[in-house]
FIRO-785447 format. One record per residue (C-alpha): residue number from 1; x, y, z; residue in three letters. Coordinates in steps of 0.2 Angstrom, whole numbers, plus 5000, padded with zeros to 4 digits. Each point is the difference from the previous one (the first is absolute). Example, Ala and Ser with C-alpha at 12.3 -4.5 7.8 and 13.67 -1.06 7.14 Angstrom:
<seti><seq>1</seq><u>5062</u><v>4978</v><w>5039</w><type>ala</type></seti>
<seti><seq>2</seq><u>5006</u><v>5017</v><w>4997</w><type>ser</type></seti>
! end
This chain:
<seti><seq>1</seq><u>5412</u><v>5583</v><w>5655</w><type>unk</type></seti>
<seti><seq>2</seq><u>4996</u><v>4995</v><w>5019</w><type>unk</type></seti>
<seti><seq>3</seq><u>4985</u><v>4988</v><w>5000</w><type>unk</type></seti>
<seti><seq>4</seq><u>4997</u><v>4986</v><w>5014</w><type>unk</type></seti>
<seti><seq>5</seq><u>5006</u><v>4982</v><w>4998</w><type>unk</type></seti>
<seti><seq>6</seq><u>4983</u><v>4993</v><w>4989</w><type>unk</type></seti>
<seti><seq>7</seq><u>4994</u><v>4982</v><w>4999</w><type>unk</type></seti>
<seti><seq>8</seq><u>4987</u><v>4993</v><w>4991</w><type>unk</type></seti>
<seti><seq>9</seq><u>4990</u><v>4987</v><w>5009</w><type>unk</type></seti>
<seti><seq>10</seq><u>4988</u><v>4988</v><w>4993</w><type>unk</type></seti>
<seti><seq>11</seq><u>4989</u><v>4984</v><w>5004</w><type>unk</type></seti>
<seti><seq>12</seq><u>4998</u><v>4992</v><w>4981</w><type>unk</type></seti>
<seti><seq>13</seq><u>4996</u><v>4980</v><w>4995</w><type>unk</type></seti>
<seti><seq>14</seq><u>5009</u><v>4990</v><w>4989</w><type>unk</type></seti>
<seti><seq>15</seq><u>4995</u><v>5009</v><w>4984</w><type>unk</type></seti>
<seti><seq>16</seq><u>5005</u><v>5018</v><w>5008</w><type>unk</type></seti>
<seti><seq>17</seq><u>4981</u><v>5005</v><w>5003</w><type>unk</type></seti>
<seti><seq>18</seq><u>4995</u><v>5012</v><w>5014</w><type>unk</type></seti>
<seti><seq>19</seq><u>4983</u><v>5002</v><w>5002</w><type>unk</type></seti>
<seti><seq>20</seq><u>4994</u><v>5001</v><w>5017</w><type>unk</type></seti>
<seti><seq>21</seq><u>4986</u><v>4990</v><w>5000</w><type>unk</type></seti>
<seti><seq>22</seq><u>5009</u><v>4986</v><w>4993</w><type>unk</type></seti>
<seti><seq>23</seq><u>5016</u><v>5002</v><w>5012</w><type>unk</type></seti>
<seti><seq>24</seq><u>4990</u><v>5000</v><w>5015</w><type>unk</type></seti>
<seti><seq>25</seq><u>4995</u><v>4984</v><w>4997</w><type>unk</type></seti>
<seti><seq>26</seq><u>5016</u><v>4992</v><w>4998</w><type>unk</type></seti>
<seti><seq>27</seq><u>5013</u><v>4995</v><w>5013</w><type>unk</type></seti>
<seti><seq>28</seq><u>5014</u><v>5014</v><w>5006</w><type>unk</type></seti>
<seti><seq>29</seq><u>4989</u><v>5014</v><w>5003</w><type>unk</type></seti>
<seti><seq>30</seq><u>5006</u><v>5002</v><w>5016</w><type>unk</type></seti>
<seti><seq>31</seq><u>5017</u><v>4996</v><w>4996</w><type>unk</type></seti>
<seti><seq>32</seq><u>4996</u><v>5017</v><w>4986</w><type>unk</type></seti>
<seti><seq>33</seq><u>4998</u><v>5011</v><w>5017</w><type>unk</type></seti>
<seti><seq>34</seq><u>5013</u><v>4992</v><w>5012</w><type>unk</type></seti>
<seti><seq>35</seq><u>5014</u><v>5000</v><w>4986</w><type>unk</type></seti>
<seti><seq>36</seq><u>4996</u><v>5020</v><w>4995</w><type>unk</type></seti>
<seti><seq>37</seq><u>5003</u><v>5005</v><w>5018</w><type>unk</type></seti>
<seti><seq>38</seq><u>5014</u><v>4990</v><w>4998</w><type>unk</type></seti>
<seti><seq>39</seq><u>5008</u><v>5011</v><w>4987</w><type>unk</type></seti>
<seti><seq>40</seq><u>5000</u><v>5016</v><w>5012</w><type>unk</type></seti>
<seti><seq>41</seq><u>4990</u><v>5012</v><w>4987</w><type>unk</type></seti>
<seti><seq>42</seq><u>4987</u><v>5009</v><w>5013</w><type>unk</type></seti>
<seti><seq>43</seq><u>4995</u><v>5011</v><w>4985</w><type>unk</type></seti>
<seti><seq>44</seq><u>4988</u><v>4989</v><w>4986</w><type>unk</type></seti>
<seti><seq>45</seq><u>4996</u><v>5007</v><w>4982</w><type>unk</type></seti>
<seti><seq>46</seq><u>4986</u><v>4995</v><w>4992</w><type>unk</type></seti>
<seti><seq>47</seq><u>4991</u><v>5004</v><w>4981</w><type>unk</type></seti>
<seti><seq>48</seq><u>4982</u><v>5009</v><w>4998</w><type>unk</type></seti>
<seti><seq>49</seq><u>4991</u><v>4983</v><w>4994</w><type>unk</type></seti>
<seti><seq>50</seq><u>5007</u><v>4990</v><w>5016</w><type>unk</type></seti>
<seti><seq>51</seq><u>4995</u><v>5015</v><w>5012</w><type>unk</type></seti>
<seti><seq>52</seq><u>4983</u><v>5000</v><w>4992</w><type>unk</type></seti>
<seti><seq>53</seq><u>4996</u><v>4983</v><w>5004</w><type>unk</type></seti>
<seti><seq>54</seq><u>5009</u><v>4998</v><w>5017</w><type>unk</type></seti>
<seti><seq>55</seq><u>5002</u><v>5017</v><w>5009</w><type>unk</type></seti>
<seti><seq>56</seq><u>4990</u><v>5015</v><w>4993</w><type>unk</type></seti>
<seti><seq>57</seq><u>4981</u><v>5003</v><w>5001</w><type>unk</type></seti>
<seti><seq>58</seq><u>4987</u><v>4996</v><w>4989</w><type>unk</type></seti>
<seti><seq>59</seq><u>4998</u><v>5013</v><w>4988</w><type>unk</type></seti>
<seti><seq>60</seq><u>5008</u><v>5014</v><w>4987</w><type>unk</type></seti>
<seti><seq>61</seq><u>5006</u><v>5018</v><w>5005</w><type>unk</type></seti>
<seti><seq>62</seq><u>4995</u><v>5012</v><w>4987</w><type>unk</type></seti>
<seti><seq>63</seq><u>5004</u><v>5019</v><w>5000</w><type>unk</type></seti>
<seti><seq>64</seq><u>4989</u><v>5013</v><w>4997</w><type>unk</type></seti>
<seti><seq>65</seq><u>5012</u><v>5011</v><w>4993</w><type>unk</type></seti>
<seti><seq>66</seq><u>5013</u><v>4987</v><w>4991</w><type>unk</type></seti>
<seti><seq>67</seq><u>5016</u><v>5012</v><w>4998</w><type>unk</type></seti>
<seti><seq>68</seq><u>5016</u><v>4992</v><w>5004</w><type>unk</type></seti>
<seti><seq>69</seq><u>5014</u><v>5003</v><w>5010</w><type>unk</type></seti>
<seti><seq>70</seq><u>5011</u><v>5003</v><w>4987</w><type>unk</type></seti>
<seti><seq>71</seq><u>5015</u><v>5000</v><w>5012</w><type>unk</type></seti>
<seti><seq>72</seq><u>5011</u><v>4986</v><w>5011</w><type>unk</type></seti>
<seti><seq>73</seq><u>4994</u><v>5004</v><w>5021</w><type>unk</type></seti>
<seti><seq>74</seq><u>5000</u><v>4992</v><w>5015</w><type>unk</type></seti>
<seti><seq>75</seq><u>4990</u><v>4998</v><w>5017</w><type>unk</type></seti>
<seti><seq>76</seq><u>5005</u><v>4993</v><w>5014</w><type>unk</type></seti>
<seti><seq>77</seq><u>4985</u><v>4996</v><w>5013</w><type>unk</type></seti>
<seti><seq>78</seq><u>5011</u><v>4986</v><w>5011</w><type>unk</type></seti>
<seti><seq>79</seq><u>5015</u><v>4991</v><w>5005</w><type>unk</type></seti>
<seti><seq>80</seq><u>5003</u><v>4984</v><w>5002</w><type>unk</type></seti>
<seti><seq>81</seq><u>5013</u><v>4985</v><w>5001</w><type>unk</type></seti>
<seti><seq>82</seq><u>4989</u><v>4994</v><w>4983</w><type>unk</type></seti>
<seti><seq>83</seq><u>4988</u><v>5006</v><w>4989</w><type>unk</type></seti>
<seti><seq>84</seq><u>4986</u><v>4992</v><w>4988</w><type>unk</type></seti>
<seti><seq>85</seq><u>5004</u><v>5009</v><w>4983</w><type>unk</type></seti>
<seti><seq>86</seq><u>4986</u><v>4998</v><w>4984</w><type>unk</type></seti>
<seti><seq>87</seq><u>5006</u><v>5004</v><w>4982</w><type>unk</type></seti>
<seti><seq>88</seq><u>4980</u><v>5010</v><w>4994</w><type>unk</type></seti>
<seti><seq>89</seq><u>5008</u><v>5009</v><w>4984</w><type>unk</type></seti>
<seti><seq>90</seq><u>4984</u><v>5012</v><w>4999</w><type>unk</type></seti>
<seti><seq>91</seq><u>4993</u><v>4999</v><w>5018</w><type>unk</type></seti>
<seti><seq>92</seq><u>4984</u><v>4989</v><w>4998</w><type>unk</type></seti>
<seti><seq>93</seq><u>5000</u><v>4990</v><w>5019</w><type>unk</type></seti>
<seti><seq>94</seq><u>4989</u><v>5005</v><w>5012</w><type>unk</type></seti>
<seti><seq>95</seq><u>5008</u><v>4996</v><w>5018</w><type>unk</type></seti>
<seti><seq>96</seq><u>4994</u><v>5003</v><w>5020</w><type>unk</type></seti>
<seti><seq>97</seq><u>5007</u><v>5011</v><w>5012</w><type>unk</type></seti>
<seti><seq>98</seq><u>5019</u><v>4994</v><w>5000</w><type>unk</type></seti>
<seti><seq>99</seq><u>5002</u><v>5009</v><w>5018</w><type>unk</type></seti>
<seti><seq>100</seq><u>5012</u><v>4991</v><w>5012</w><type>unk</type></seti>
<seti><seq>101</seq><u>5003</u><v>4985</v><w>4985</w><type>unk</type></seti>
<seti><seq>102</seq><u>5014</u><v>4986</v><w>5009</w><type>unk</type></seti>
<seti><seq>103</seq><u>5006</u><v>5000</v><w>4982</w><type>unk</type></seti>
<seti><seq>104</seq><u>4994</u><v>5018</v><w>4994</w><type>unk</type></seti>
<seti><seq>105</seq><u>4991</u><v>5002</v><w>4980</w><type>unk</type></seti>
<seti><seq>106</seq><u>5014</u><v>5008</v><w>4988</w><type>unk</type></seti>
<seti><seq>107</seq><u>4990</u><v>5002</v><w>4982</w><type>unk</type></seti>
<seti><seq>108</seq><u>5012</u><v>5003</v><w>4985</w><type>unk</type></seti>
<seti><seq>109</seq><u>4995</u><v>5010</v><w>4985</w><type>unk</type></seti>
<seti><seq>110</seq><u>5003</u><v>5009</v><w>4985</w><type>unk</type></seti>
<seti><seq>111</seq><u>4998</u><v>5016</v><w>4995</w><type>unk</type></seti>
<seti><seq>112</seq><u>4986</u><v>4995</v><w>4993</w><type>unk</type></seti>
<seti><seq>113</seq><u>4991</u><v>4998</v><w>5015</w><type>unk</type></seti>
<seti><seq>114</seq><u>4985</u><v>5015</v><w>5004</w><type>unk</type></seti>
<seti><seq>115</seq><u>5003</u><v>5015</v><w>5015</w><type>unk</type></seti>
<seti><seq>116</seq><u>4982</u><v>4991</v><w>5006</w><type>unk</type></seti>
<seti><seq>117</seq><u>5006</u><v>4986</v><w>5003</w><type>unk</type></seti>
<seti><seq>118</seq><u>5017</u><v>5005</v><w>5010</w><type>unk</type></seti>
<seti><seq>119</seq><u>4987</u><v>5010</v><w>5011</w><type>unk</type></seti>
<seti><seq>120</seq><u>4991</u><v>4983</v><w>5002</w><type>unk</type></seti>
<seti><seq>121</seq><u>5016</u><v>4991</v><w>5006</w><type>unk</type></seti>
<seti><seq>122</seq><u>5004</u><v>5015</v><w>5011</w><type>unk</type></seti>
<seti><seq>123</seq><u>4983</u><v>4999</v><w>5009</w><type>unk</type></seti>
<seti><seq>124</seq><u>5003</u><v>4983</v><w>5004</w><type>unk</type></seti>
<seti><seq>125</seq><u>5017</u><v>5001</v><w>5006</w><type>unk</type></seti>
<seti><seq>126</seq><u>5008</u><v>4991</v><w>4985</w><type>unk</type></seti>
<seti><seq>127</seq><u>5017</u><v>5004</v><w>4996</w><type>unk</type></seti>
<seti><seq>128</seq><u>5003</u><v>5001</v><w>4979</w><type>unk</type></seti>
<seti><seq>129</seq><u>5014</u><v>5001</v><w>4990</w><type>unk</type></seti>
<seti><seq>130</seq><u>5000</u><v>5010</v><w>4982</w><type>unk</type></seti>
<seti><seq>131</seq><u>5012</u><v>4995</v><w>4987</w><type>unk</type></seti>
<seti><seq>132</seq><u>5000</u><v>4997</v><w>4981</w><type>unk</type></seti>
<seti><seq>133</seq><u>4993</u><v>5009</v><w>4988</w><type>unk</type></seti>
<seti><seq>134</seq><u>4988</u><v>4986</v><w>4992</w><type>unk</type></seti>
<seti><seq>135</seq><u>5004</u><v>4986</v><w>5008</w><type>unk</type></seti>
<seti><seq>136</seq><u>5008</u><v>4997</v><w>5019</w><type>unk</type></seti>
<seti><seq>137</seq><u>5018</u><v>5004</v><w>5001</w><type>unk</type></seti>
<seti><seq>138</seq><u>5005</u><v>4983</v><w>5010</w><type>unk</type></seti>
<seti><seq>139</seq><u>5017</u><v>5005</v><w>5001</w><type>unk</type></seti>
<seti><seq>140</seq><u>4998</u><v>5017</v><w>5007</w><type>unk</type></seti>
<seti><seq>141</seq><u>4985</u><v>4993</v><w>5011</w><type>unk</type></seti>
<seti><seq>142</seq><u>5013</u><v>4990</v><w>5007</w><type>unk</type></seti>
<seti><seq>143</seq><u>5012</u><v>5014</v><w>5002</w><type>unk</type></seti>
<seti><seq>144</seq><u>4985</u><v>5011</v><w>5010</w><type>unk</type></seti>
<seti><seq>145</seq><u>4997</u><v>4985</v><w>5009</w><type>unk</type></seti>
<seti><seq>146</seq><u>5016</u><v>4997</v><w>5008</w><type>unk</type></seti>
<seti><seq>147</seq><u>5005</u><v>5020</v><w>5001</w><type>unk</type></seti>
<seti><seq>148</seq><u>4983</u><v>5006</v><w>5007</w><type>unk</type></seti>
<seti><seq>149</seq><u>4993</u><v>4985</v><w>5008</w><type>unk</type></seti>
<seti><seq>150</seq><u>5016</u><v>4989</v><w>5006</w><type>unk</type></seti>
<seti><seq>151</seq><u>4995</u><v>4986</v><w>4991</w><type>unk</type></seti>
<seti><seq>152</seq><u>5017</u><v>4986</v><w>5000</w><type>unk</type></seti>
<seti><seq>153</seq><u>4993</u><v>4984</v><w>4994</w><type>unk</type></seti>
<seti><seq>154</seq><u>4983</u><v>4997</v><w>4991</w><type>unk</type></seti>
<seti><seq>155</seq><u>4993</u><v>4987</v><w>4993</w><type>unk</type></seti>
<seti><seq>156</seq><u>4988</u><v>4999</v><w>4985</w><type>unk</type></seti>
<seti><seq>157</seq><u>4986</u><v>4990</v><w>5003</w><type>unk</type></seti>
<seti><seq>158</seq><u>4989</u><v>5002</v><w>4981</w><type>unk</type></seti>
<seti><seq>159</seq><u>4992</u><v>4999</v><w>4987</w><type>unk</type></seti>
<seti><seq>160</seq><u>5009</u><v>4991</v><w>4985</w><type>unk</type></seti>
<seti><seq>161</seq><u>4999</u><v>5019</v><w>4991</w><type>unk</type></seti>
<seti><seq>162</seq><u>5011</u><v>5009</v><w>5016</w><type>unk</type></seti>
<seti><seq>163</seq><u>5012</u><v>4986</v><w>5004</w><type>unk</type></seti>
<seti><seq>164</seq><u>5004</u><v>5000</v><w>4981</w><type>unk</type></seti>
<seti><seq>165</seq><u>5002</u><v>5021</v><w>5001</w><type>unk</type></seti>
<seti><seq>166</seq><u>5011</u><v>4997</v><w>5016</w><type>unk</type></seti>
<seti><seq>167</seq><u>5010</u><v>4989</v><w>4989</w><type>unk</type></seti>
<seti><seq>168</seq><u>5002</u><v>5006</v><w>4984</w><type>unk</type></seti>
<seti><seq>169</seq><u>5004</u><v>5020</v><w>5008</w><type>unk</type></seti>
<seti><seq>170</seq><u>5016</u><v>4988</v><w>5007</w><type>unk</type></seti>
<seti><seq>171</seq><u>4992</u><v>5005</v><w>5019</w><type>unk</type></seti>
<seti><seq>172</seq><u>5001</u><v>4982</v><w>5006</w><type>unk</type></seti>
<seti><seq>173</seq><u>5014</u><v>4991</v><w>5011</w><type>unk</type></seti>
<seti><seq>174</seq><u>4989</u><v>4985</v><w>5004</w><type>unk</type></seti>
<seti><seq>175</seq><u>4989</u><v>4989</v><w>4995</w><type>unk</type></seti>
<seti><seq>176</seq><u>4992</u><v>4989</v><w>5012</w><type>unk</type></seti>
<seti><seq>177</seq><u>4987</u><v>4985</v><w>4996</w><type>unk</type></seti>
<seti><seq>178</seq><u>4989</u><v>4991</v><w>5010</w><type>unk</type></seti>
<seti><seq>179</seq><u>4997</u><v>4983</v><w>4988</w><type>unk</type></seti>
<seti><seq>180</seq><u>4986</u><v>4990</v><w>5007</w><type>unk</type></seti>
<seti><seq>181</seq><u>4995</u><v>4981</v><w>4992</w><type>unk</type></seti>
<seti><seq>182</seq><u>4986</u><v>5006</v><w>4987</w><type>unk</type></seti>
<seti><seq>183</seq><u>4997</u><v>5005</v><w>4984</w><type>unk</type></seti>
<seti><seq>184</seq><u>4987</u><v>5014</v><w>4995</w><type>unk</type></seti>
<seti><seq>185</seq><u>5000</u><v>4998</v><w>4980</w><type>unk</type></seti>
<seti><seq>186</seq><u>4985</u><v>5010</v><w>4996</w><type>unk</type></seti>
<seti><seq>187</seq><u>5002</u><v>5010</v><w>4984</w><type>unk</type></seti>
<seti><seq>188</seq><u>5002</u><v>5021</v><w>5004</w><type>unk</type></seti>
<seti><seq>189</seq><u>5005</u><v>4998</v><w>5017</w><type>unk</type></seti>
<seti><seq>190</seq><u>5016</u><v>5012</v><w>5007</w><type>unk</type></seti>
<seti><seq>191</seq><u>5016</u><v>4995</v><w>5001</w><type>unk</type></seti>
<seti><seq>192</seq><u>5013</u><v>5005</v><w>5015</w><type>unk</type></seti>
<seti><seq>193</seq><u>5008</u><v>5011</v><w>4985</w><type>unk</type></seti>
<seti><seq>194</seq><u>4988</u><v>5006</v><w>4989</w><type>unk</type></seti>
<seti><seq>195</seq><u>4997</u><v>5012</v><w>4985</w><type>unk</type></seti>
<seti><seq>196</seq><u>5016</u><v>5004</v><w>4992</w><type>unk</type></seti>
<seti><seq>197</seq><u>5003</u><v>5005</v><w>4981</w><type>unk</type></seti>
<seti><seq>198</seq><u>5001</u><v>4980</v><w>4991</w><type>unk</type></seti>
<seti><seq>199</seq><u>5019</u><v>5008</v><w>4992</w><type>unk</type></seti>
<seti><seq>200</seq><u>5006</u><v>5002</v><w>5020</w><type>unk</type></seti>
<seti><seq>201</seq><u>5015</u><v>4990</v><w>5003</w><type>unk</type></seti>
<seti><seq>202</seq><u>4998</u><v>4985</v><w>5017</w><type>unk</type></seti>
<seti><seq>203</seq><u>5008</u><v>5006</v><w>5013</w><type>unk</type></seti>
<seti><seq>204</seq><u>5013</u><v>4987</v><w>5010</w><type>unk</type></seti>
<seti><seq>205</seq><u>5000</u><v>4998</v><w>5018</w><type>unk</type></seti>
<seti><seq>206</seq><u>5012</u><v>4992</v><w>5013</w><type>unk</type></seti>
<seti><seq>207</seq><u>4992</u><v>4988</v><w>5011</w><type>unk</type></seti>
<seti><seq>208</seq><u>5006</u><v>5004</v><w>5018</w><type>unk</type></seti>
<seti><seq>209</seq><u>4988</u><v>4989</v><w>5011</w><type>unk</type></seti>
<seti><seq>210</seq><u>4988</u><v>4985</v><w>4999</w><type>unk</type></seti>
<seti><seq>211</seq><u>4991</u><v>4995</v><w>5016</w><type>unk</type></seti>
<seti><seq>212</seq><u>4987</u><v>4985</v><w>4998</w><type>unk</type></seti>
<seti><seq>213</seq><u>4985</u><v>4998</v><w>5012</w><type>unk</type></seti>
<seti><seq>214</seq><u>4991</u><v>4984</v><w>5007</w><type>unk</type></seti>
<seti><seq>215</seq><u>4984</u><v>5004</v><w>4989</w><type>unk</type></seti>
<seti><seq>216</seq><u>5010</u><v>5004</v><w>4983</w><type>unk</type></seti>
<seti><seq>217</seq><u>5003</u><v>5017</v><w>4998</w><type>unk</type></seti>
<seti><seq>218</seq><u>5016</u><v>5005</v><w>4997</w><type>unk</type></seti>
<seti><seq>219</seq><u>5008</u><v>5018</v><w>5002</w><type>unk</type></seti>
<seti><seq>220</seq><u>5012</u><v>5009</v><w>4988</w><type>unk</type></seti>
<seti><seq>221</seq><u>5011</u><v>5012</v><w>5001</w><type>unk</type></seti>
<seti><seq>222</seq><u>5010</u><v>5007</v><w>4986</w><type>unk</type></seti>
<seti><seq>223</seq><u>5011</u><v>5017</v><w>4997</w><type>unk</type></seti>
<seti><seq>224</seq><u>4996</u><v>5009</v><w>4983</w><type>unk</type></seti>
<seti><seq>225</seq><u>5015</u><v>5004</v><w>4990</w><type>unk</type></seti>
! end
């Protein structure tokens, strides 16, 4: 399978916690952006619950007429060195017009997902990839993306529930981490890695790179196995 080089990149405290609100205000959050341009990845991957809170509009698409797909297609609207691709499993985010995007909108979905809300996406200029029958097929999104869209590194920027996918489907070569001097603690909170079966083995990493800042961050790199 061809897919694009694929690195997870994450701003977490001491306890592993991601929350956004709480990371901002920690030292390292500029370190967070500097050190992802550092790793070379113009494309970014991010979950449904992350693009609602940072990216997409207000709101909830619903179809009129809810019939699925039922089938793996593709649209391309633009090209670009990088692309900002969202995982929406049933094609619920509302978005503006995406029309000359620096970074152009690529929406993943399954099967699942309602003709309507293709349309939607297509009005807007939005490209969209369908694949999986139930759930997103992360491995042959990755496949599309770097065949149809010449997509060669990417990094994967969140939630805990994607990052874990990307890792369990065995998608990942990296894992990077930007540790800033805190502690979150609060109960229910994500985690960098979230939401895997309790039966699912750890998985071991190699650390390839630790570079510690003035105001206590400290970045880590490490190859999965």
């Amino acid at each position: 399978m061809s897919k694009p080089y694929i690195v997870c990149h994450m701003m977490t405290v001491l306890d592993g916690r991601i929350d956004c609100g709480m990371t901002a205000k920690m030292p390292g959050v500029e370190e967070y952006y500097s050190t992802l341009a550092a790793l070379n990845a113009p494309t970014s991957w991010s979950g449904r619950v992350t693009a609602q809170l940072e990216m997409a509009e207000p709101g909830q698409f619903r179809a009129e007429n809810p019939e699925a797909v039922g089938k793996e297609c593709v649209l391309k609207q633009a090209s670009a060195e990088g692309y900002t691709v969202v995982a929406d499993t049933k094609g619920t985010l509302l978005w503006p017009d995406d029309t000359g995007s620096r970074a152009p909108l690529v929406v993943v979905t399954s099967e699942q997902v309602s003709n309507e809300y293709l349309a939607y996406l297509s009005r807007r200029h939005i490209s969209w990839i369908v694949c999986g029958k139930t759930h997103i097929d992360l491995a042959r999104a990755c496949e599309i993306l770097n065949r149809e869209f010449g997509v060669e590194r990417m990094a994967i920027v969140g939630g805990g529930r994607i990052n874990a996918g990307f890792l369990d489907a065995g998608l990942l070569d990296e894992v990077s981490i930007l540790l800033a001097p805190g502690i979150d603690g609060r109960g229910g909170m994500a985690a960098a890695f979230d939401g895997l079966p309790v039966d699912r083995e750890p998985y071991r990493l190699k650390l390839t790179g630790v570079t510690p800042y003035e105001n206590g961050a400290v970045w880590l790199r490490y190859a999965v196995k």
